[in-house]
C-alpha positions as CSV (number, residue, x, y, z in Angstrom):
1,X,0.0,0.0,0.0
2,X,2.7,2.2,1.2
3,X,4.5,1.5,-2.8
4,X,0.8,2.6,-4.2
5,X,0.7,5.8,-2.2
6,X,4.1,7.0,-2.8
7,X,3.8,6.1,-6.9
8,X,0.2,8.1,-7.1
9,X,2.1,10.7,-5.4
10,X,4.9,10.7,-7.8
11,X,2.3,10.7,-10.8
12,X,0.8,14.1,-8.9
13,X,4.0,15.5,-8.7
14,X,4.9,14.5,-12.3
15,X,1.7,16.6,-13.6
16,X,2.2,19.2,-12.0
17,X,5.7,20.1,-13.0
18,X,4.0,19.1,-16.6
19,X,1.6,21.7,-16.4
20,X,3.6,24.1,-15.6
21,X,5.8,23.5,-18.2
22,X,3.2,23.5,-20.8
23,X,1.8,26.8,-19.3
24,X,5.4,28.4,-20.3
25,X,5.7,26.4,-23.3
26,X,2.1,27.8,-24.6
27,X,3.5,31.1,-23.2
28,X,6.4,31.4,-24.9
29,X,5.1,29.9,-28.7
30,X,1.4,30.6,-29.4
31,X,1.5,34.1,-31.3
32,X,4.7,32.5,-33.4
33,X,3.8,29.2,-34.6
34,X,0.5,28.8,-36.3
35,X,-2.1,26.9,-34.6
36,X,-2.1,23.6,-36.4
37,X,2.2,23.1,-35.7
38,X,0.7,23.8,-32.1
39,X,-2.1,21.2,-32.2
40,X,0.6,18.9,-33.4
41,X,3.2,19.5,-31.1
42,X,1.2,19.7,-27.9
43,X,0.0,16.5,-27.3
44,X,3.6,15.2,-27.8
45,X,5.4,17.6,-25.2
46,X,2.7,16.7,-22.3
47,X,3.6,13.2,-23.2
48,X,7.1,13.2,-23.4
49,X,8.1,16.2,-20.6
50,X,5.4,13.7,-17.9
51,X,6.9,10.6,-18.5
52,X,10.9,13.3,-17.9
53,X,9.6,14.5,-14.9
54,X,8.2,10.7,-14.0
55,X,10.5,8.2,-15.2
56,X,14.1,9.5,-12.8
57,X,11.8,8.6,-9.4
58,X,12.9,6.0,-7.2
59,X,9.6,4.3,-7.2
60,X,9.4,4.3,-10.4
61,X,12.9,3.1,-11.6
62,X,12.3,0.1,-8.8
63,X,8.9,-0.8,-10.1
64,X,9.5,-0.7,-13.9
65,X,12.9,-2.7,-13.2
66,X,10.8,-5.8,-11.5
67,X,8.2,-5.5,-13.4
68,X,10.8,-6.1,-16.7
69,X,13.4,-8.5,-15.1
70,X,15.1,-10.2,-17.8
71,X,12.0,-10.4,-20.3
72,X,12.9,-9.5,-23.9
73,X,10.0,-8.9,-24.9
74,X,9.2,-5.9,-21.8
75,X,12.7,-4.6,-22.3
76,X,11.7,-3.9,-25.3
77,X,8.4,-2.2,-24.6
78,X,9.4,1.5,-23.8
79,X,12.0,1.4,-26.3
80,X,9.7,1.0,-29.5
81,X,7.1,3.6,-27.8
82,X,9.6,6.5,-28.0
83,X,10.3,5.2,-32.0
84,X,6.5,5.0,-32.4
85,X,6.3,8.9,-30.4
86,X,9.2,10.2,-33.0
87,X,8.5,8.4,-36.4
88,X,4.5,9.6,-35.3
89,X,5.4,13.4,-35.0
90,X,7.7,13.2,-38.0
91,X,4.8,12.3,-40.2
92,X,2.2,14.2,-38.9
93,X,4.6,17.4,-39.9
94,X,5.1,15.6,-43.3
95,X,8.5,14.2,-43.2
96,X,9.8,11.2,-44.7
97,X,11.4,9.2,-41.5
98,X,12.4,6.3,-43.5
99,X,15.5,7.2,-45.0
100,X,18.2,9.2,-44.0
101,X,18.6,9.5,-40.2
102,X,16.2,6.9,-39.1
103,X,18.7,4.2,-39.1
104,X,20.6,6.2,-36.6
105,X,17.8,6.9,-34.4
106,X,16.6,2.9,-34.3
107,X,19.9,2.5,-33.3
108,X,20.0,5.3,-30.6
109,X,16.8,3.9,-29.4
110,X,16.9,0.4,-29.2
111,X,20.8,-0.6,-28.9
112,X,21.2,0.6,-25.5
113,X,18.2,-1.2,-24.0
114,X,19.9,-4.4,-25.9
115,X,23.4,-3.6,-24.3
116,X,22.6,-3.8,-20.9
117,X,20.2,-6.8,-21.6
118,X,23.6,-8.7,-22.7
119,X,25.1,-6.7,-19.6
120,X,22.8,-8.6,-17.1
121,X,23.1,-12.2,-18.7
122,X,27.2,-12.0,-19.2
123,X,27.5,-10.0,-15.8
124,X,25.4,-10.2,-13.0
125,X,26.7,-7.6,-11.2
126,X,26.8,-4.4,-10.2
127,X,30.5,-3.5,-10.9
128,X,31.4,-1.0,-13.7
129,X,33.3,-2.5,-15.9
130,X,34.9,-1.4,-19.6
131,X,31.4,-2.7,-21.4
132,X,29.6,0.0,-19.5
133,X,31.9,2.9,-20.7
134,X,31.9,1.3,-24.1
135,X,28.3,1.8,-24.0
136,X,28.2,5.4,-23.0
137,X,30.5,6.2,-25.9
138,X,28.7,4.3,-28.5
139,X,26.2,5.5,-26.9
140,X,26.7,9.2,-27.0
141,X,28.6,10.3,-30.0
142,X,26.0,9.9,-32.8
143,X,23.7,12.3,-31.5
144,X,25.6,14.6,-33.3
145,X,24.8,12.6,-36.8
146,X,21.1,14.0,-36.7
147,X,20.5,17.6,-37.6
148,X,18.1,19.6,-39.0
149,X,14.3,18.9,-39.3
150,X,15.0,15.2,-38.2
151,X,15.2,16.9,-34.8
152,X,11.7,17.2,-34.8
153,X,11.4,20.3,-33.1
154,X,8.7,21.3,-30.9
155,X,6.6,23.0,-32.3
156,X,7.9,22.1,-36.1
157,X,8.3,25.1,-37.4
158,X,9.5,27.3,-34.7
159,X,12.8,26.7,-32.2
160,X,10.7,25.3,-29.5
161,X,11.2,24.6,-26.2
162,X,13.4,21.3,-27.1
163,X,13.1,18.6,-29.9
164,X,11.2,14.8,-30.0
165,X,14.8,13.5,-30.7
166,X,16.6,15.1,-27.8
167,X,13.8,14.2,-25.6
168,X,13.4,10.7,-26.4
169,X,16.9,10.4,-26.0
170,X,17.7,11.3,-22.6
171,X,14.5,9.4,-22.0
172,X,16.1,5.8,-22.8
173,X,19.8,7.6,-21.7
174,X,17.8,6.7,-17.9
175,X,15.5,3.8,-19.1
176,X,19.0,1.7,-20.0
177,X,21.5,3.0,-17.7
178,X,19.1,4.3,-14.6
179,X,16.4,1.3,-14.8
180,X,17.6,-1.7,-17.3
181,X,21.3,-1.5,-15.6
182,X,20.4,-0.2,-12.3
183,X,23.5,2.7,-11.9
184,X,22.5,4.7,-8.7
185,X,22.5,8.1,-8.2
186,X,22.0,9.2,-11.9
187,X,19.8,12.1,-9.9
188,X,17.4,12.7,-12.9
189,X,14.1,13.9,-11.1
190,X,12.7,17.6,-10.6
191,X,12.6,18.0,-6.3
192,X,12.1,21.5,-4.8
193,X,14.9,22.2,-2.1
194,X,15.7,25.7,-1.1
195,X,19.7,24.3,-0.2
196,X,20.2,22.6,-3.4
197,X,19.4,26.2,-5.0
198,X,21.8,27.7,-2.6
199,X,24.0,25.9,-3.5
200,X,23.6,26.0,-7.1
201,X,23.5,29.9,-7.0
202,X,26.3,30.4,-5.1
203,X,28.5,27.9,-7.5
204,X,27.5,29.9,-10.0
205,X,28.0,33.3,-9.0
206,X,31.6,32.0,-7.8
207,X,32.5,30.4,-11.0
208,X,31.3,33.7,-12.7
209,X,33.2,36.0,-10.9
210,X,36.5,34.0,-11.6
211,X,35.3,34.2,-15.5
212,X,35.3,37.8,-15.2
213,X,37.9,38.5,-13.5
214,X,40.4,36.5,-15.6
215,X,38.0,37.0,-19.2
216,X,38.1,41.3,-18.5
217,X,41.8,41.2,-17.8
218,X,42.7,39.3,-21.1
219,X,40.3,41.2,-23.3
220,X,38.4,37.8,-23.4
221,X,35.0,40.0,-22.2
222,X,33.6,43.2,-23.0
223,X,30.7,44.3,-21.5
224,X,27.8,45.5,-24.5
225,X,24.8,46.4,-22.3
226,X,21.4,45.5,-23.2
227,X,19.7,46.0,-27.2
228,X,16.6,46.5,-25.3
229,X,15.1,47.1,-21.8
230,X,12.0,46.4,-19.7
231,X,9.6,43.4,-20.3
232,X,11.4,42.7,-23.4
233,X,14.3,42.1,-21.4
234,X,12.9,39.9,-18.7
235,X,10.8,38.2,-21.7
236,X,13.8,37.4,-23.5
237,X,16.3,36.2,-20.4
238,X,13.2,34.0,-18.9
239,X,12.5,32.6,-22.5
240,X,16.6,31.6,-22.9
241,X,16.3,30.7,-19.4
242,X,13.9,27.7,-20.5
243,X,15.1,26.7,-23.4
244,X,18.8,26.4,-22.2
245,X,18.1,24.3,-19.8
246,X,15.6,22.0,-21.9
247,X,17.8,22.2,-24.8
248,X,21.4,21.9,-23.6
249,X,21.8,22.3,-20.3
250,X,19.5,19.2,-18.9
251,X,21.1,16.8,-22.1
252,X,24.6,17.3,-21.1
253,X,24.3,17.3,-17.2
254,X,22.7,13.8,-18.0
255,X,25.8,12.6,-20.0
256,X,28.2,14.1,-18.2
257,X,28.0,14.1,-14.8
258,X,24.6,11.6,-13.7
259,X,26.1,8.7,-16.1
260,X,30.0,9.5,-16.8
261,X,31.5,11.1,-13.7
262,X,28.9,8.7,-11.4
263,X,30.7,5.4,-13.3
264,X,33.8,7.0,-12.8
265,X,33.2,7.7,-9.4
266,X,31.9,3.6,-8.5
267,X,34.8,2.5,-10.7
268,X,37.7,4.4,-8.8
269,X,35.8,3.1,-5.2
270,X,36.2,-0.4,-6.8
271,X,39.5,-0.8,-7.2
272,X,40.1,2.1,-3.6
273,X,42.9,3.4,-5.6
274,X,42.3,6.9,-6.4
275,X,45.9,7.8,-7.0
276,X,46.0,5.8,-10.3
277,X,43.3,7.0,-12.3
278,X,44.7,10.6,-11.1
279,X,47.8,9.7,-12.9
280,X,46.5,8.1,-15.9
281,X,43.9,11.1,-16.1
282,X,46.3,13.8,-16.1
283,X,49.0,11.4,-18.1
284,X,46.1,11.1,-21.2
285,X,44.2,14.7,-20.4
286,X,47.2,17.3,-20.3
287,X,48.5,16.3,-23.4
288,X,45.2,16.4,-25.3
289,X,44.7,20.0,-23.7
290,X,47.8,20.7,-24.7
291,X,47.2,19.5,-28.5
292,X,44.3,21.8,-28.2
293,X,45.8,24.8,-27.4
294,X,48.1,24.5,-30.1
295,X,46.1,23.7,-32.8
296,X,43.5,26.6,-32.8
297,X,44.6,30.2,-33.7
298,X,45.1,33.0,-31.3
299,X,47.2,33.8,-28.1
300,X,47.0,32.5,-24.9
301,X,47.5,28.5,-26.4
302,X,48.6,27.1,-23.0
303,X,44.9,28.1,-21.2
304,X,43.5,24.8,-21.7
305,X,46.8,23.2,-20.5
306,X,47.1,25.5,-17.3
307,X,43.2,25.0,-16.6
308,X,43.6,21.0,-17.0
309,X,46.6,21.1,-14.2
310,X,44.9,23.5,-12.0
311,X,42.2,21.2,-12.2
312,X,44.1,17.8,-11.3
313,X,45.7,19.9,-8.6
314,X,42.8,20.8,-7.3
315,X,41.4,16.8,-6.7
316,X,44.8,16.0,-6.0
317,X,44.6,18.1,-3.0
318,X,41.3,17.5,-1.6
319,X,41.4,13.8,-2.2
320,X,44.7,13.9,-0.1
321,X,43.3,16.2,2.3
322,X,40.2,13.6,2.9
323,X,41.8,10.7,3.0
324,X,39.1,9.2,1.3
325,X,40.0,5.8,-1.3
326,X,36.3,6.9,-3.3
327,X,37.9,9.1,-5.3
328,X,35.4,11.5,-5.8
329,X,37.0,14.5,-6.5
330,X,39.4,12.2,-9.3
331,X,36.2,11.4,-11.2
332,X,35.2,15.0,-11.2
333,X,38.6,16.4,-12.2
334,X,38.3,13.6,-15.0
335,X,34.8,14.7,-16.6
336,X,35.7,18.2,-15.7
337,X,38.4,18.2,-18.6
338,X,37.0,15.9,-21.0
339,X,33.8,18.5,-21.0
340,X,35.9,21.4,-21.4
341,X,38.4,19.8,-24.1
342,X,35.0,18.6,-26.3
343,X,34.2,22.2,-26.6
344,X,37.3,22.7,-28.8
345,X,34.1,23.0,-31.7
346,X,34.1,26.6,-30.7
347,X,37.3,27.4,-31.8
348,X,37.8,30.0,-29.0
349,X,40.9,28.9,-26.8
350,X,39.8,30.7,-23.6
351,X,37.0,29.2,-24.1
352,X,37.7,25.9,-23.9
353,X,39.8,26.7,-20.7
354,X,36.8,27.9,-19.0
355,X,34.4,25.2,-20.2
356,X,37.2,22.8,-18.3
357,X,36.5,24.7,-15.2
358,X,32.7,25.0,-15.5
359,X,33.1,21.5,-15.6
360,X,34.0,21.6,-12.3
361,X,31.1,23.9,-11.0
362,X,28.5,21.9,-12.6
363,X,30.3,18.2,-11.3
364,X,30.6,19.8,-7.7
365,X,26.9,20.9,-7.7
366,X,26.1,17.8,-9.1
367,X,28.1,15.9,-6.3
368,X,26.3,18.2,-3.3
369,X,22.9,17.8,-4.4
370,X,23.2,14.3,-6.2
371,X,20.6,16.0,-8.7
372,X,21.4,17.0,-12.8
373,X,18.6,19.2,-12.4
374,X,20.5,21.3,-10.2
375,X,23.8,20.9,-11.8
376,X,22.1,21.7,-14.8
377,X,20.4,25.0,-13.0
378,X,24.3,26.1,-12.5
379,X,25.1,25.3,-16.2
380,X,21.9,27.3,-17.9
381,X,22.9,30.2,-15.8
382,X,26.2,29.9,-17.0
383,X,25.5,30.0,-20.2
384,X,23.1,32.9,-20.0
385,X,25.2,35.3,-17.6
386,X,26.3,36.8,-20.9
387,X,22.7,37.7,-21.8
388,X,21.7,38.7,-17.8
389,X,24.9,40.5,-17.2
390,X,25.0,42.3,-20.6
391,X,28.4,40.6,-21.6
392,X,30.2,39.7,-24.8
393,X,32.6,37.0,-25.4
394,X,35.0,38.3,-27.8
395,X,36.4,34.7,-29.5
């Protein structure tokens, strides 16, 4: 009975945060998108944002996991709904699913769940071993293969609050690693708690101040001001607000710090030798940062490099400091770098150095709070100081 109550309260809570959501979301896109791309999308985002809110509860990650054991056939089940919930909304928007990246998406869809269905016949375990980071990578790189209106935005036409793809995805990211494999802590579900914003807030406005400070005195930042003023203002920062953390913010915090630095973590308190993957972190990581530096134009090439050691420094310290074999701070020195070093897209060295330490901020929210909602709070502000605090990166 008790299992009843706390799963109809979990549904409650589920709708709410739903509703509230959609409220912004018809907010922020009914006088730009005409009403039938709204008719179309709107059923899909209730859908899709109440089973996000649902599916990261512990009552409902304990529940879905007995109820599909080692059954094929139920492993299955959620899988094949998101395809049927992405090939559905590309149609109704007229687009032909059947060629082009729908091979891709079968295969970001179903090959996980059938991963960690091999994972619990060949291991019946809970260690991490090299399949499980295999996985994630496999796992994880392709989502850059699909572009364009294969996203399946929401609504179509417009930029939407997020996309079907991007949705789905994190969706059976949790299903495989959070409920098929059973990896702890993964920390996707939406909780109200006044300390967790603390501390999110205060990582933030930390982080930001060091970004200042060291962006103003290398000409990295120049402060613009604001192109307009008032409610179009607020409009526009609460609007980017949203959508960051929907969009980009939420997805990555996911990858990177609920599934990679939580292995990462487990795996360095497996073997209680901390020390080692320290070594072979910084060994593999200050090169590569290194390589980075030097291979993008502009001054300033050994930023990356600096940021990586201050970084390993950094764990090195605490870790010794703590005496602690778990290696917590090793994992998050780790994922700290290798998110910074995979922004070397932007072609902006400072930039990359920065993205190693906001790394950092959002892994040691994420460790205090053992949320990526919250980690990912720290990392949408990030990303919009420049729009709240009236800022320009010059690159």
């Amino acid at each position: 009975m008790k299992t009843i109550k706390e799963l109809l309260q979990e549904l409650g809570y589920s709708a709410l945060w739903t509703v509230l959501l959609t409220l912004l979301f018809l907010l922020f896109n009914m006088s730009e998108n005409s009403l039938s791309d709204m008719l179309i999308a709107l059923p899909y985002f209730v859908v899709l944002y109440f089973i996000f809110f649902l599916i990261g509860k512990d009552v409902v990650l304990v529940r879905m996991a007995k109820w599909i054991g080692l059954d094929f056939v139920k492993t299955m089940v959620f899988p094949l709904l998101m395809v049927l919930l992405y090939g559905s909304y590309l149609l109704l928007n007229k687009q032909n699913n059947f060629f082009g990246a729908l091979p891709v998406v079968l295969y970001l869809i179903i090959a996980p769940a059938l991963m960690f269905v091999a994972r619990k016949v060949m291991y019946n375990n809970s260690k991490i071993n090299w399949i499980d980071f295999t996985a994630f990578v496999l796992f994880l790189l392709p989502t850059t293969f699909i572009g364009g209106s294969y996203q399946g935005n929401l609504p179509f036409n417009g930029n939407g609050f997020d996309s079907v793809y991007r949705i789905a995805f994190m969706l059976i990211a949790v299903y495989s690693f959070n409920i098929l494999w059973r990896l702890e802590n993964v920390g996707f579900f939406a909780v109200l708690n006044w300390n967790y914003i603390l501390t999110a807030l205060w990582v933030w406005l930390v982080f930001y101040l060091f970004v200042m400070i060291v962006g103003y005195s290398v000409d990295f930042i120049k402060i613009t001001g604001y192109e307009i003023a008032g409610y179009a203002l607020l409009r526009k920062i609460a609007l980017t607000l949203v959508i960051t953390f929907l969009h980009t913010a939420i997805f990555e915090e996911l990858f990177f710090r609920g599934i990679l630095q939580n292995m990462l973590t487990k795996r360095i308190a497996q073997t209680k030798s901390w020390n080692i993957f320290w070594q072979w972190g910084l060994a593999l990581l200050l090169p590569l940062a290194v390589c980075v530096g030097y291979t993008l134009k502009g001054g300033m090439q050994w930023f990356p490099a600096l940021m990586t050691l201050i970084i390993f420094g950094a764990a090195f310290t605490i870790e010794r400091s703590t005496k602690n074999e778990s290696g917590v701070y090793t994992a998050l020195a780790i994922t700290s770098v290798i998110f910074g070093l995979v922004h070397y897209h932007s072609g902006a060295i400072v930039y990359i150095g920065f993205a190693c330490v906001a790394g950092w901020a959002y892994g040691f929210t994420y460790i205090k709070t053992k949320n990526v909602f919250y980690s990912a709070l720290v990392h949408t502000l990030v990303n919009c100081s420049t729009l709240i605090f009236g800022l320009e990166f010059i690159k």
